[in-house]
N, CA, C and O atoms as CSV, one atom per row, in Angstrom:
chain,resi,resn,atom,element,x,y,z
A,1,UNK,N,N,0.860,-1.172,0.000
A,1,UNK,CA,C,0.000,0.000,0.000
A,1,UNK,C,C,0.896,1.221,0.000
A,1,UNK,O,O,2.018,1.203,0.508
A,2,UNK,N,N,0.350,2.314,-0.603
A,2,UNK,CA,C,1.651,3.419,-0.521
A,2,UNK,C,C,0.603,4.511,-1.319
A,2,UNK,O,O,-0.113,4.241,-2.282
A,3,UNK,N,N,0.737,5.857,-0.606
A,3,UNK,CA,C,0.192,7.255,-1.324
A,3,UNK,C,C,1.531,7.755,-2.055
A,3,UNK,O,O,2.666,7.581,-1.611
A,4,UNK,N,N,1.294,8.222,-2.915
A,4,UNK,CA,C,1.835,8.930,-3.913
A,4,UNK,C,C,0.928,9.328,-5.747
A,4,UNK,O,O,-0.192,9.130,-6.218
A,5,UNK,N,N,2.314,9.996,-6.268
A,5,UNK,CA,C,2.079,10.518,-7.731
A,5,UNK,C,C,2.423,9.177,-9.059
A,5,UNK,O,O,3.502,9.057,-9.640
A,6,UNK,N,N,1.062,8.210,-9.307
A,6,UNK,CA,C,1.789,7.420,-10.337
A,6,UNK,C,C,0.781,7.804,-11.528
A,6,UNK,O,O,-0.254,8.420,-11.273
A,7,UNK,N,N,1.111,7.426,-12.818
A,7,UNK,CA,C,0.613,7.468,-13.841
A,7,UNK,C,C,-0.965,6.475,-14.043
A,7,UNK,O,O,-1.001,5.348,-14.536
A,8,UNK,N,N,-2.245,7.306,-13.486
A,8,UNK,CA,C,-3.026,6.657,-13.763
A,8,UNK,C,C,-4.115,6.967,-15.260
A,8,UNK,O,O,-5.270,6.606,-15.486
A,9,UNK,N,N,-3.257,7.685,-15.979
A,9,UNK,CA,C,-3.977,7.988,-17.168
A,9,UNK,C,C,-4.515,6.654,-17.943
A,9,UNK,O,O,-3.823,5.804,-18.503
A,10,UNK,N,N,-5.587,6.690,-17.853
A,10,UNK,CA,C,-6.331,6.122,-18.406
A,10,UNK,C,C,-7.064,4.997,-17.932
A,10,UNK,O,O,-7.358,4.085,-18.705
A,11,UNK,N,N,-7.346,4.984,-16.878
A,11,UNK,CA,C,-7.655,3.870,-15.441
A,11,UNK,C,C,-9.097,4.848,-15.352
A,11,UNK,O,O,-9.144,6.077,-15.417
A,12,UNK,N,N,-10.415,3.736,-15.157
A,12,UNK,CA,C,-11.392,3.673,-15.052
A,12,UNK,C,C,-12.043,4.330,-13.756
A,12,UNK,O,O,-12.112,3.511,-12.839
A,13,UNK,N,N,-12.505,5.506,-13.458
A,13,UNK,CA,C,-12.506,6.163,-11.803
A,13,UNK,C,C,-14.020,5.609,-12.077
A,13,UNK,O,O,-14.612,5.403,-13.137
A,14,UNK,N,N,-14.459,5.431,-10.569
A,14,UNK,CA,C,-15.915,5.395,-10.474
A,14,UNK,C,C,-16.458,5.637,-8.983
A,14,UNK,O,O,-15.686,5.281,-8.093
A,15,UNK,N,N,-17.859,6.273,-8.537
A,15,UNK,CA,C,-17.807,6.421,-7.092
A,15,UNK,C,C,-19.281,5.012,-6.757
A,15,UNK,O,O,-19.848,4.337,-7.616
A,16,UNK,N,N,-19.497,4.996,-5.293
A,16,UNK,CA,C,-20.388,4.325,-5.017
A,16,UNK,C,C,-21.850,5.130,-5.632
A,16,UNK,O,O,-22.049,6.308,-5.927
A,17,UNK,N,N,-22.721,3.938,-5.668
A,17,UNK,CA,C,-24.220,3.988,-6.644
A,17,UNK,C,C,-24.308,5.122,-4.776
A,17,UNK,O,O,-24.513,6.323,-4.957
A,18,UNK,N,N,-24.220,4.862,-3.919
A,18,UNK,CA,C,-24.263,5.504,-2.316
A,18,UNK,C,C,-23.867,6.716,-2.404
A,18,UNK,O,O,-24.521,7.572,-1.809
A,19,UNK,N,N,-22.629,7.118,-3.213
A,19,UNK,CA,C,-22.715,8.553,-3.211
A,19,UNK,C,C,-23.644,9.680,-3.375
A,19,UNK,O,O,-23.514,10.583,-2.548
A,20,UNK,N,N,-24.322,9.780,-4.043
A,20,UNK,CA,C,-25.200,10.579,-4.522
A,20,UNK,C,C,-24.614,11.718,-5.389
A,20,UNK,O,O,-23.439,11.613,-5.739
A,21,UNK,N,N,-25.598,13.188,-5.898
A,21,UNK,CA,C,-24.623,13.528,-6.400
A,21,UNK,C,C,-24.070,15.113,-6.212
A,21,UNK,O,O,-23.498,15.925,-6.939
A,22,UNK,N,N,-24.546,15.094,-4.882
A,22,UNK,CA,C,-23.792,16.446,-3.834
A,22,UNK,C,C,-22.443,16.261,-3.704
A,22,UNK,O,O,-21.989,16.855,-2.726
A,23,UNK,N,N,-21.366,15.437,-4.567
A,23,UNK,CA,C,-20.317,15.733,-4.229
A,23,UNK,C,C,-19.829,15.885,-2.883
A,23,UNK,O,O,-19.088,16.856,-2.728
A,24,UNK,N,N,-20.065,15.143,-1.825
A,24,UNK,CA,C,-20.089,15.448,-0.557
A,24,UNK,C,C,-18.706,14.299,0.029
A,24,UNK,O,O,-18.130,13.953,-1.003
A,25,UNK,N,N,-18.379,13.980,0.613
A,25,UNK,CA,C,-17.598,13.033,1.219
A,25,UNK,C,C,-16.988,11.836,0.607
A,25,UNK,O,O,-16.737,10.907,1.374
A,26,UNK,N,N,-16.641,11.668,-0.941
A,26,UNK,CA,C,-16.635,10.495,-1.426
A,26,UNK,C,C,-15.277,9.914,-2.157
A,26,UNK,O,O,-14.769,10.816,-2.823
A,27,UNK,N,N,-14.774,9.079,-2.211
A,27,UNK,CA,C,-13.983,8.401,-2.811
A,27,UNK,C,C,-14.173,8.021,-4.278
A,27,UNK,O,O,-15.343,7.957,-4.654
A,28,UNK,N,N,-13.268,7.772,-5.119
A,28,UNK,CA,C,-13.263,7.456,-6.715
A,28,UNK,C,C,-12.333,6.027,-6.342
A,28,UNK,O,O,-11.432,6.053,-5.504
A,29,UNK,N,N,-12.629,5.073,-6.939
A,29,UNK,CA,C,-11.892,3.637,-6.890
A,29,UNK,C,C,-11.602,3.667,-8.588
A,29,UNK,O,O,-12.252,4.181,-9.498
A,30,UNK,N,N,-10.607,3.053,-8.586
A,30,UNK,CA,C,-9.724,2.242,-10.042
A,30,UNK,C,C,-9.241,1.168,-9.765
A,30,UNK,O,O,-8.551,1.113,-8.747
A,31,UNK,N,N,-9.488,-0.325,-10.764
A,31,UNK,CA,C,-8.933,-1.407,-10.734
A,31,UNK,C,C,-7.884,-1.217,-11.913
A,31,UNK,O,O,-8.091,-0.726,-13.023
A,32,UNK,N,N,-6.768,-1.704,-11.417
A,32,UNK,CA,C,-5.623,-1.921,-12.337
A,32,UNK,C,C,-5.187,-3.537,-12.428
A,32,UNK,O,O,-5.737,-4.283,-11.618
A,33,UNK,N,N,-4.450,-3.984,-13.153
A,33,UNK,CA,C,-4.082,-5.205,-13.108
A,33,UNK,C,C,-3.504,-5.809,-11.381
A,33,UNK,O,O,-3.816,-6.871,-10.841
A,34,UNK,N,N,-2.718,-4.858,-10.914
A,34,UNK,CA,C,-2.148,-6.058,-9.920
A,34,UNK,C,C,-2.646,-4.750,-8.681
A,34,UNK,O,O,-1.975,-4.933,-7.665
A,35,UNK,N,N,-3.465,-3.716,-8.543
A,35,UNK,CA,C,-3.580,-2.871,-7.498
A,35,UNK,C,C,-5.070,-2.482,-8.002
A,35,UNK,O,O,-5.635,-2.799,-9.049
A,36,UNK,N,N,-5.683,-1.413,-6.532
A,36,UNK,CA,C,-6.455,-0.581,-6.499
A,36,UNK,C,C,-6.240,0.776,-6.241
A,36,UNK,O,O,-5.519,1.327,-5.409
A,37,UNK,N,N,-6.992,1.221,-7.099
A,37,UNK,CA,C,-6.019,2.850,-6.184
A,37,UNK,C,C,-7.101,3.834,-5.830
A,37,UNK,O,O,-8.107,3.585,-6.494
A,38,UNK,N,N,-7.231,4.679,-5.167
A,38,UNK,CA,C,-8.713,5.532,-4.255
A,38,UNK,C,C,-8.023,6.764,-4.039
A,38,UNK,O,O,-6.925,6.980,-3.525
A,39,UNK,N,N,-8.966,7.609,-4.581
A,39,UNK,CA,C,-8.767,9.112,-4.287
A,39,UNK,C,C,-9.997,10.179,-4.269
A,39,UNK,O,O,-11.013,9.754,-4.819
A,40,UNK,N,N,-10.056,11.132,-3.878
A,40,UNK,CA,C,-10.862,12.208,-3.101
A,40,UNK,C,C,-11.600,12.789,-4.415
A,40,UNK,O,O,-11.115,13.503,-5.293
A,41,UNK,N,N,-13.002,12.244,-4.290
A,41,UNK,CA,C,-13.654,12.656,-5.553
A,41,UNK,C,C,-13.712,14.395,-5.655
A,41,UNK,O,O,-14.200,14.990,-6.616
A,42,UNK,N,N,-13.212,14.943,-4.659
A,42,UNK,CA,C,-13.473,16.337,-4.445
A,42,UNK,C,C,-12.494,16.958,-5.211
A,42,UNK,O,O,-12.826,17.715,-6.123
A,43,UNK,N,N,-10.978,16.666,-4.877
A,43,UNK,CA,C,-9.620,16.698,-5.737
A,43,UNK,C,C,-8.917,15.966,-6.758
A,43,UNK,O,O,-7.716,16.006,-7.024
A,44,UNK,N,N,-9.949,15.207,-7.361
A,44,UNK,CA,C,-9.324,14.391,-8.319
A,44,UNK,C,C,-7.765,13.961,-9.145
A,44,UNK,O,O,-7.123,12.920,-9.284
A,45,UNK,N,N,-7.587,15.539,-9.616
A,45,UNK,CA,C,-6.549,16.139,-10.076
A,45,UNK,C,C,-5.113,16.044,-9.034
A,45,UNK,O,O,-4.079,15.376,-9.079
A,46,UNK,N,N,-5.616,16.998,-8.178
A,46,UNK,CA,C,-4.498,17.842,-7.256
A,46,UNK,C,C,-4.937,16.777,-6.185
A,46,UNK,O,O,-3.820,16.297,-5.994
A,47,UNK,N,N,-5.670,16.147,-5.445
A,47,UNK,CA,C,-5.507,15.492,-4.803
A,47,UNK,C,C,-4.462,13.895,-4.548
A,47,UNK,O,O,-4.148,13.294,-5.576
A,48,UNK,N,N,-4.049,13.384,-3.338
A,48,UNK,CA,C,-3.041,12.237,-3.182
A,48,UNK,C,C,-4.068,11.536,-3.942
A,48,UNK,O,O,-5.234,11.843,-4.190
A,49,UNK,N,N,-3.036,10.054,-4.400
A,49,UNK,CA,C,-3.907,8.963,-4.845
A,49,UNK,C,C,-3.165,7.669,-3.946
A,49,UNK,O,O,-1.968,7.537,-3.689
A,50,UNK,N,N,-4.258,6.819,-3.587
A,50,UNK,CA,C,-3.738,5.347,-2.819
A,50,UNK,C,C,-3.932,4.291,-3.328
A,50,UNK,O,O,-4.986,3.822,-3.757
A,51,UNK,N,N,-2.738,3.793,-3.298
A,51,UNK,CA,C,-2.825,2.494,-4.001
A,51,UNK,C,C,-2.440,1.464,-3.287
A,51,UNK,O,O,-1.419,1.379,-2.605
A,52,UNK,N,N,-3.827,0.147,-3.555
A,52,UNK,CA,C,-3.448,-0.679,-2.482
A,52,UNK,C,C,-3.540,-2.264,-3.615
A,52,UNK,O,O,-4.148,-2.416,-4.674
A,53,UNK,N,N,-2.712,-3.179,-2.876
A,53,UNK,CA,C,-2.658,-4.383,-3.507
A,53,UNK,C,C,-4.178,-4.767,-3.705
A,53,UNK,O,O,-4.969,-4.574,-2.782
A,54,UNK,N,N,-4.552,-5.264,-4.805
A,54,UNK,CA,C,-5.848,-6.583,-4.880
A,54,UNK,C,C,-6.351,-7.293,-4.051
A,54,UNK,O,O,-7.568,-7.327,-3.867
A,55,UNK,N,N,-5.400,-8.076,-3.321
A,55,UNK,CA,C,-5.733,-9.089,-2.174
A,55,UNK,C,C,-5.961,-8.558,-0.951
A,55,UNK,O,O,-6.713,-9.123,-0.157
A,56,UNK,N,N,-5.141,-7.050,-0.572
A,56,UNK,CA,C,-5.311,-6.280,0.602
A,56,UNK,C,C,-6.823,-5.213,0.409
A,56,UNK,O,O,-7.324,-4.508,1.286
A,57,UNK,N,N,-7.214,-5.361,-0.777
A,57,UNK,CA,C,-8.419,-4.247,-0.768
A,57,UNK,C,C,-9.684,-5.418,-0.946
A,57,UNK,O,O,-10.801,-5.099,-0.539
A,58,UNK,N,N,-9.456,-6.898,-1.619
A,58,UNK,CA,C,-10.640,-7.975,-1.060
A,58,UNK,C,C,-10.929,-7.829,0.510
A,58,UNK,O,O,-11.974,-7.649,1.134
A,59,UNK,N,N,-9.517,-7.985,0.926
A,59,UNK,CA,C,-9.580,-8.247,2.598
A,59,UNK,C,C,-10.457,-7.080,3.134
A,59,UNK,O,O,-11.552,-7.269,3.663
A,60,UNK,N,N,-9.902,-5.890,2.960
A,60,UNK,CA,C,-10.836,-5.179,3.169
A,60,UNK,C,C,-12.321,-4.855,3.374
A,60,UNK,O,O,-12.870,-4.668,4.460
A,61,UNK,N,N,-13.196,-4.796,1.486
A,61,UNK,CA,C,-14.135,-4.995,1.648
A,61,UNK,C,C,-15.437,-5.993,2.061
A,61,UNK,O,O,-16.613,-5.692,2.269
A,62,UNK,N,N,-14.403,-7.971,2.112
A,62,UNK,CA,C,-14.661,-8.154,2.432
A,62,UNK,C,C,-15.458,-8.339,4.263
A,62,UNK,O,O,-16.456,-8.847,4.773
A,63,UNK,N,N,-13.954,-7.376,4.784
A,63,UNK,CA,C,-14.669,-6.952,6.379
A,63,UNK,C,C,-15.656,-5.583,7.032
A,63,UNK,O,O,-16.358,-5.246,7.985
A,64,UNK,N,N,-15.051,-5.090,5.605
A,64,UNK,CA,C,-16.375,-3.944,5.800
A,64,UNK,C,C,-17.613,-4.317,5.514
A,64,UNK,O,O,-18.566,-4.124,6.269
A,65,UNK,N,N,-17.660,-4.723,4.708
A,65,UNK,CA,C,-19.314,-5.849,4.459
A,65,UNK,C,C,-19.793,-6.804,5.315
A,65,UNK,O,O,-20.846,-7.374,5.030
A,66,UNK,N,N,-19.194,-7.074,6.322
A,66,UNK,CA,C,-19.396,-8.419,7.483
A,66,UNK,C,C,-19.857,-7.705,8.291
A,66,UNK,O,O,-20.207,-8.151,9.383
């Protein structure tokens, strides 16, 4: 897992159907081949981006969903 500046041109952003569309509090997710990466639907641009392994962001949602 690691924040930083990588080349996500051309990687698929999308927010939750939950967001709504006040732009209010939300995250943008991208699947890449071997990562995920999440950033601040507010700063898209200028905002950090996080990128986390595949298997560490299953783990994840699988425990946020439990």
């Amino acid at each position: 897992m690691g924040q930083g500046t990588w080349n996500v041109d051309g990687l698929s952003w999308f927010k939750s159907s939950y967001s709504g569309s006040g732009g209010g509090d939300c995250v943008e997710v991208a699947v890449a081949h071997a990562s995920v990466y999440l950033r601040d639907s507010k700063a898209p641009a200028d905002g950090p981006t996080l990128r986390i392994g595949r298997e560490e962001w299953a783990a994840f949602v699988s425990h946020a969903s439990a």
